[in-house]
C-alpha positions, 0 to 999 in steps of 0.5 A: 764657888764664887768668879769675879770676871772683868768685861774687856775687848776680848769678851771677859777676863776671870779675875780671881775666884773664891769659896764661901768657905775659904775666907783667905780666898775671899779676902783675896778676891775682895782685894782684887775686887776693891783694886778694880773699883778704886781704878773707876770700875763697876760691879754689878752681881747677878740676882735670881730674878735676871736682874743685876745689883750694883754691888760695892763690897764683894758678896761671900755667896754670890756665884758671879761678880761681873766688873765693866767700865762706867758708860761714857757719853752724855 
C-alpha cells in the first residue's frame, strides 16, 4: 500500500493512498500527486538505503511518497 503524505504545520497530512494492484487508485493518486507538484510542491520517496529520491512521477511500488515545500532563502 503505497500514502502520499503532504509535510505542513501540523506535522503531515495523508493525501491519498494507493495499491500497486489497483491501478484506478493509483491513477487517482498521481492525479493528487501531480496537482501538488504543479502548485510548487516537492516530492521526494524514501530509498532502502535512508536516503530520499526526488521523484516527479508517482512510483506504483514506493510505500511513502513524501510532498514538502521548496526550501526558501538565499
Amino acid at each position: 500500500m503505497g500514502r502520499l503524505i503532504r509535510l505542513d504545520r501540523t506535522g503531515h497530512t495523508t493525501l491519498t493512498e494507493w495499491s500497486a494492484t489497483d491501478p484506478e487508485a493509483h491513477e487517482t493518486a498521481a492525479a493528487a500527486f501531480r496537482r501538488e507538484l504543479d502548485s510548487g510542491m516537492l516530492a521526494s520517496a524514501p530509498q532502502a538505503d535512508g536516503t530520499a529520491e526526488v521523484v516527479r512521477e508517482l512510483p506504483v511500488d514506493a510505500e511513502l511518497v513524501v510532498l514538502r515545500r521548496p526550501i526558501a532563502g538565499g
